[in-house]
N, C-alpha and C positions, 0 to 999 in steps of 0.2 A: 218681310216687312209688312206691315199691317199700316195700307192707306187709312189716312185721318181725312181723303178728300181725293177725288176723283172727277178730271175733264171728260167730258165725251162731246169726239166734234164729227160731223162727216162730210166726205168734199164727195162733189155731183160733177154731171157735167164730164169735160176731157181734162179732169184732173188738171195741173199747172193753168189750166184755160176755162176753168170750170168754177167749182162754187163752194168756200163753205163755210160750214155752222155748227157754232153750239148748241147741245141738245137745248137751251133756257135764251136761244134767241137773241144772248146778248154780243155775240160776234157772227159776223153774216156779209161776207164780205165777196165780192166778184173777182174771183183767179185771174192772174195771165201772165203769160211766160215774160219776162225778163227783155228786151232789146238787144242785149247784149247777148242774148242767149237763142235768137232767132225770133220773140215775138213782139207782140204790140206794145207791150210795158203798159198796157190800161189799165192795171187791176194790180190787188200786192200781190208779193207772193212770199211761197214758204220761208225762205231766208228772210225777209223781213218782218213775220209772224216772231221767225225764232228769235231774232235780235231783239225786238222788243220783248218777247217774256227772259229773252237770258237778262237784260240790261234791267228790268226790273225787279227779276229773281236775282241776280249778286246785289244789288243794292239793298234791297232787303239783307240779306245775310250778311254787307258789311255794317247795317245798322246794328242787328245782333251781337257781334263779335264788337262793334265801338261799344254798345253798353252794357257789356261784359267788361270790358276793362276802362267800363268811367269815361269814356272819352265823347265828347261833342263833339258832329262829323260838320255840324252850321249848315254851310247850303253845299250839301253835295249831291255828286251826281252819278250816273255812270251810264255810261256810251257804250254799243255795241255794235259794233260791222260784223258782219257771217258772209262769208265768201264761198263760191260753189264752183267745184271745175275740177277736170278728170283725175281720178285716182291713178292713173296707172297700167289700173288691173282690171281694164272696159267697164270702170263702174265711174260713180260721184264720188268726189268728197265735200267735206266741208272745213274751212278754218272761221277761228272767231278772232277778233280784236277787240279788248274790253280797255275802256279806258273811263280812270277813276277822277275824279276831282274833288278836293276836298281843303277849298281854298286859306282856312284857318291854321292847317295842320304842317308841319314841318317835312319834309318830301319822305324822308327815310321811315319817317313815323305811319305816313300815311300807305307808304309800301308795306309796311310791316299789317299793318289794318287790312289790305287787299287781298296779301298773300295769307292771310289766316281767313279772309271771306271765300278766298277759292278753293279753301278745305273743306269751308263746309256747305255750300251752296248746292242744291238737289240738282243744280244744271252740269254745274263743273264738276261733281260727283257722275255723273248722266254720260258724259263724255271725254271723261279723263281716259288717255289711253290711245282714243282714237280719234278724237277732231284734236287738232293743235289751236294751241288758247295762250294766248299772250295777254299777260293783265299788267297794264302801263297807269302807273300816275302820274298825271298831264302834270308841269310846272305851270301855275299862270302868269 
């Protein structure tokens, strides 16, 4: 594959408790472990870095895939929870929970629109296989 774009970030510091940054400055943020995971919760961390670009990377590609097939998505949205906790096999894992809204569309229409965004999206491509990814469109 041939990048059309490339991030580089680097974290300092005791890693989860540490620091980090984009090479251009524009994400610069103070690490810290989780509460729930032993530490302070002052600071974000990796699972919430991910959720936000998975949630705004499938959104993007369910726009795509709507205007490919002519459809107005109006005011939609999509939600991303990433859950961290033991594999098993004395490592991490991860699972995602994607949830889609897309309050114009008819529910089975809008499933249809999601499940064709989670084919092609560089994240759900990224980790098809190995994180478990549930993509729900919310009824409002």
């Amino acid at each position: 594959m041939d990048a059309v774009y490339t991030a580089e970030a680097i974290a300092t510091g005791a890693g989860r408790d540490g620091r980090t940054r984009t090479d251009d400055g524009r994400v610069d943020l103070q690490l810290a472990i989780p509460k729930e995971m032993g530490g302070s919760g002052q600071g974000s961390n990796p699972e919430q870095l991910f959720a936000a670009g998975y949630a705004a990377c499938f959104h993007s590609a369910l726009q795509m895939v709507a205007r490919s097939q002519k459809v107005d998505l109006g005011d939609s949205s999509v939600g991303a929870r990433v859950g961290i906790g033991p594999n098993g096999s004395g490592g991490f894992g991860l699972t995602v929970a994607l949830e889609v809204i897309i309050p114009e569309i008819e529910h089975d229409a809008a499933q249809a629109l999601a499940d064709a965004a989670h084919q092609v999206c560089p994240y759900s491509n990224a980790v098809r296989g190995n994180v478990d990814v549930t993509v729900t469109v919310a009824d409002d």
